[in-house]
C-alpha positions as CSV (number, residue, x, y, z in Angstrom):
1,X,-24.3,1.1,-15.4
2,X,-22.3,3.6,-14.1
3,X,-18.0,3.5,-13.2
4,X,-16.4,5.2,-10.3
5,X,-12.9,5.4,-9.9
6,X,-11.7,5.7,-6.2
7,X,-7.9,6.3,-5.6
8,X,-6.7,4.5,-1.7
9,X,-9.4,1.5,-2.4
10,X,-7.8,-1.0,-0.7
11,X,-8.5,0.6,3.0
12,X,-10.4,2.8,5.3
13,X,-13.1,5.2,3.7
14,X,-11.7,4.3,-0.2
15,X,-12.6,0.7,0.5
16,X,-15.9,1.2,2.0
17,X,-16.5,3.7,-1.1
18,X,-15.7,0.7,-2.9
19,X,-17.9,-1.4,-1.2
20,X,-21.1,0.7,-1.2
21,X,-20.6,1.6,-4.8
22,X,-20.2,-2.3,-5.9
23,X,-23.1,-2.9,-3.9
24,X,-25.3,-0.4,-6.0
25,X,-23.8,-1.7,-9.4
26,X,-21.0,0.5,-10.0
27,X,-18.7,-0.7,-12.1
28,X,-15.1,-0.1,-10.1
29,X,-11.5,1.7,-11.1
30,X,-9.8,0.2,-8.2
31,X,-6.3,2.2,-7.4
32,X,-3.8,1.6,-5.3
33,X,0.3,1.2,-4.8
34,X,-0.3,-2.8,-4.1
35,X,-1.3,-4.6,-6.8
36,X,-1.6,-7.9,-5.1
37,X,-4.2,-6.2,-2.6
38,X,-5.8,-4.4,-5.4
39,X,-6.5,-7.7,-7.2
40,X,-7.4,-9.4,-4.1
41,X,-10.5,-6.2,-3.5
42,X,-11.3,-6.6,-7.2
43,X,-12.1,-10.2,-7.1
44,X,-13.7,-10.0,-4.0
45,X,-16.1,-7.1,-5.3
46,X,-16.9,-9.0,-8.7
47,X,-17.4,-12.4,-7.2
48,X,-20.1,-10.3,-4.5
49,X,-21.8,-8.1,-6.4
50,X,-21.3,-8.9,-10.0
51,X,-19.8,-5.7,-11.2
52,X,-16.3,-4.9,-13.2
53,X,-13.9,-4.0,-11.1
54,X,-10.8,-2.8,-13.3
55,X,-7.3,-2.4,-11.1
56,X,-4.8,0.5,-11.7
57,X,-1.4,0.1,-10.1
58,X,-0.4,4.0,-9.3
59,X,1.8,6.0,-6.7
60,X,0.2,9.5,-6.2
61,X,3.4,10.5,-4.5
62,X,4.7,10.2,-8.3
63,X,4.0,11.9,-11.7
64,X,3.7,8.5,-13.4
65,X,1.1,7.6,-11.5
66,X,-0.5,10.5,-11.4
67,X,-0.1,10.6,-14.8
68,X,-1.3,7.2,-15.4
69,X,-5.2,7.8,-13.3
70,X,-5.4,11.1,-15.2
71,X,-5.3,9.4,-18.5
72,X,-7.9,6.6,-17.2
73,X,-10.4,9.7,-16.0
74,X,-10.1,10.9,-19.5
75,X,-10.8,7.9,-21.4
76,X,-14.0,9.0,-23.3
77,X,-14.3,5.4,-24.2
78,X,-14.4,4.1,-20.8
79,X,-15.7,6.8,-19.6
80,X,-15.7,7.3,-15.5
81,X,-19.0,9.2,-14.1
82,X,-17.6,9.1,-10.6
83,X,-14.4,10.1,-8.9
84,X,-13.3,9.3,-5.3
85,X,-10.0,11.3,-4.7
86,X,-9.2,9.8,-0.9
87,X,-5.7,8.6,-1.1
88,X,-3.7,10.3,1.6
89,X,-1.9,9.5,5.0
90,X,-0.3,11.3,8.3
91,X,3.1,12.3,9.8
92,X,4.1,11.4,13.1
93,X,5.3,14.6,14.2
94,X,4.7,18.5,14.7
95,X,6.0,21.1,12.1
96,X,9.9,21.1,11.6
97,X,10.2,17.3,13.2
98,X,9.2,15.8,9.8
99,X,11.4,15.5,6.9
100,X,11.0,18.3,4.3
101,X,11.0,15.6,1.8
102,X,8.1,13.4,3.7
103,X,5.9,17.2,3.7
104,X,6.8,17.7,-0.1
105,X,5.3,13.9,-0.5
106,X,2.5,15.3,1.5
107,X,1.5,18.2,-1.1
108,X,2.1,15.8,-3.9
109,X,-0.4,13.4,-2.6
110,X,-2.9,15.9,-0.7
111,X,-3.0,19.1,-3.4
112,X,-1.4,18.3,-6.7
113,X,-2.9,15.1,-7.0
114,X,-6.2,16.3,-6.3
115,X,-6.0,19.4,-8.8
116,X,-4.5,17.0,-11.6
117,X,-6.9,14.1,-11.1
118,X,-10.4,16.0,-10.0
119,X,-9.4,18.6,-13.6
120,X,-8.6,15.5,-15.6
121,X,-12.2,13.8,-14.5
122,X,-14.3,17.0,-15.0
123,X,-13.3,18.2,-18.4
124,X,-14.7,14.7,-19.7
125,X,-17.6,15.1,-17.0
126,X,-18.7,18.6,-18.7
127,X,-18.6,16.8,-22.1
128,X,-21.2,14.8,-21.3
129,X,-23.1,16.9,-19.1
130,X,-22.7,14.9,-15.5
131,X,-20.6,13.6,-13.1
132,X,-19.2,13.9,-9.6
133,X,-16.0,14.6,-7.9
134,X,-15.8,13.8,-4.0
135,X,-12.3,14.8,-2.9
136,X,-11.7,13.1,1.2
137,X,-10.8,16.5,3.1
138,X,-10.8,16.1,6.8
139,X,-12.4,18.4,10.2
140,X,-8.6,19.4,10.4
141,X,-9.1,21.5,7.6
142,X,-11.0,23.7,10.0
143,X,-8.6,23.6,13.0
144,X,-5.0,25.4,12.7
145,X,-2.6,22.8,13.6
146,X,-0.4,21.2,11.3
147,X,0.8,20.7,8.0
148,X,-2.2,17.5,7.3
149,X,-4.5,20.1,8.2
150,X,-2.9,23.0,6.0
151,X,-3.4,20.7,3.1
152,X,-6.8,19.2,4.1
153,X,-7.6,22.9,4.2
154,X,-6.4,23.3,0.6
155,X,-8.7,20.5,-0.6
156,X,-11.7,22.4,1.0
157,X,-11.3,25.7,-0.6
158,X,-10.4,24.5,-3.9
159,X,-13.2,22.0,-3.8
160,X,-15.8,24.7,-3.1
161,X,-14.2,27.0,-5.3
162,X,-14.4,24.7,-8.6
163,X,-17.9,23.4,-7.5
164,X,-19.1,27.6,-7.6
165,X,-17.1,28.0,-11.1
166,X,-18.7,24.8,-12.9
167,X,-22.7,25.5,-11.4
168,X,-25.0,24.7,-13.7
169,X,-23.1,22.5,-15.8
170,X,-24.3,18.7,-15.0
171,X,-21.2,18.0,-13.0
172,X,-21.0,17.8,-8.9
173,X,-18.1,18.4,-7.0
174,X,-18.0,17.8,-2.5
175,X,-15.4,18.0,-0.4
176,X,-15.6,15.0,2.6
177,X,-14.6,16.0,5.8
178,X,-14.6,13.2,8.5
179,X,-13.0,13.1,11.9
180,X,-10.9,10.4,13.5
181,X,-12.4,7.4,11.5
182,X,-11.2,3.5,11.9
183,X,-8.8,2.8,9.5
184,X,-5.7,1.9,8.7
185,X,-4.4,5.7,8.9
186,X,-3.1,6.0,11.9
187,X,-1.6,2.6,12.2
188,X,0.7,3.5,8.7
189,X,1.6,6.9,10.2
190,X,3.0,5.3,13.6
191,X,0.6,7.4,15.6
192,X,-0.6,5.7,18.5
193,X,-4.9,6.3,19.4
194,X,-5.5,4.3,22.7
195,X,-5.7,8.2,23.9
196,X,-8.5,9.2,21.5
197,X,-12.3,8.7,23.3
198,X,-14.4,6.0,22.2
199,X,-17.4,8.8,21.2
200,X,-14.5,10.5,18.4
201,X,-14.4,7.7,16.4
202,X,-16.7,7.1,13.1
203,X,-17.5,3.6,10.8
204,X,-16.0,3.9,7.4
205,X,-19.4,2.8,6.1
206,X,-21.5,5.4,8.0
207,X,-19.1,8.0,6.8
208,X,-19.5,6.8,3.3
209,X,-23.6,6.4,3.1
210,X,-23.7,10.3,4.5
211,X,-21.3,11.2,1.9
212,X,-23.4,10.3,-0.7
213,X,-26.1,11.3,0.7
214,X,-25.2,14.7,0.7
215,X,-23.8,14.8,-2.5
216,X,-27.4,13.8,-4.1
217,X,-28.3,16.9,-2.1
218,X,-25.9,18.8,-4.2
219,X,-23.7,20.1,-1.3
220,X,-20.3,21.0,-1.6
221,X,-19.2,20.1,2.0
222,X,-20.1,16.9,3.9
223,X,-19.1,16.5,7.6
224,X,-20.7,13.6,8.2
225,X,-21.9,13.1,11.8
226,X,-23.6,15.9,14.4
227,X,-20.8,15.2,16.6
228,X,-18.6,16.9,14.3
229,X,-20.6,19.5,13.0
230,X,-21.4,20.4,16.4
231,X,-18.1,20.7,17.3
232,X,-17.0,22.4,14.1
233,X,-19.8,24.9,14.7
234,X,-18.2,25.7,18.1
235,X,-15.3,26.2,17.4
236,X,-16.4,29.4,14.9
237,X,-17.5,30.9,18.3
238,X,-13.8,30.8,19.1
239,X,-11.2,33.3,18.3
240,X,-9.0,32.3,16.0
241,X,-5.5,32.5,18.0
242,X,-7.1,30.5,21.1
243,X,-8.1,28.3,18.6
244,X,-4.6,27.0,17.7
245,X,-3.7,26.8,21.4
246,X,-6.6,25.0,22.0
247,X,-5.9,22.6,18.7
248,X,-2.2,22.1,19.5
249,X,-3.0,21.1,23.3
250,X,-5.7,19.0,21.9
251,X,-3.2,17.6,19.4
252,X,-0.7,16.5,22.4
253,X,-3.6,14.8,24.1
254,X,-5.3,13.0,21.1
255,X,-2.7,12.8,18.7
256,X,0.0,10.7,18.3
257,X,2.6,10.0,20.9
């Protein structure tokens, strides 16, 4: 029986990651900021599907606790074969209307995290010869508007980038890049979505079982719906500077208010 440690498990995408993976007999590494919610998922998950499900209380916004998961990822003991990096969240706000401390959290969270916790997972994954990294990007990686999207953009490259450098050696690495999914997200960020059509939004789950789908395949970039890619691909045809017009304007309509 394999463990899979998934950071944000107590909502949107890392909870259904939590739920498909207890479901198929992964033992869990449950982390969160809320413990009581944490032990709440844990218990749930264990008294359903008869797995472990082990809870780590961590703020990624915090060297502590990034501190803390890195040390659980390189427990050769307990070893973990699969890592869910999809703790994140949103600002209300265009550039220079959020707090330069709130976009410092942002990086901390987004980038830093990410680097620390996916390099922490795979030098114990190449030990052993396998493993997998799926680090929770987003479709604003690809579109230039924002700061979210600079450092969803960041996730991308560095998760292609580390998947080319460690070929070959047993261990898988994917970057996830959904669009507006149902969670809890936008509701923690105070951005309103009555303005966002019905045929934009994506089930957690459905995003989840395409994920993993495509990183059996081995790919290194899941957007997981032809919606999206669709719309991704169109937006190549694009030039790049009517691009961010079009993304802000978009923004305005389908964003926040």
């Amino acid at each position: 029986m394999t463990t899979a440690l998934i950071t944000g498990s107590t909502a949107g995408i890392g909870a259904a990651f939590a739920r498909r993976l207890a479901a198929d007999g992964h033992d869990l590494v449950l982390v969160a900021r809320n413990t009581g919610r944490l032990r709440e998922q844990a218990t749930e998950l264990h008294d359903r599907h008869g797995i472990e499900a082990e809870v780590l209380t961590a703020d990624l916004a915090e060297d502590k606790g990034i501190e803390a998961v890195a040390q659980r990822l390189g427990d050769r003991k307990n070893p973990v074969d699969l890592l869910i990096n999809n703790a994140g969240f949103g600002h209300k706000g265009r550039y220079l209307e959020v707090p330069m401390s709130d976009e410092l959290m942002m990086l901390k969270v987004h980038c830093e995290a990410v680097l620390r916790l996916t390099s922490a997972a795979v030098e114990a994954m190449r030990e052993r010869g396998r493993g997998g990294v799926v680090n929770v990007a987003s479709t604003a990686a690809f579109l230039p508007r924002g700061t979210y999207g600079a450092s969803k953009a960041w996730v991308v490259q560095f998760t292609q980038g580390a998947a080319q450098d460690l070929a070959g050696q047993g261990v898988r690495l994917m970057a996830l890049c959904p669009g507006f999914v149902r969670t809890e997200f936008h509701q923690r960020a105070g951005m309103g979505t009555d303005n966002i059509p019905g045929w934009m939004w994506l089930d957690a789950d459905k995003v989840v079982a395409a994920a993993l789908a495509d990183l059996a395949r081995g790919r290194t970039l899941s957007v997981p719906d032809p919606r999206y890619k669709v719309l991704l691909g169109a937006s190549k045809l694009v030039p790049r500077g009517m691009m961010g017009g079009l993304s802000s304007r978009t923004g305005r309509k389908y964003g926040p208010r």
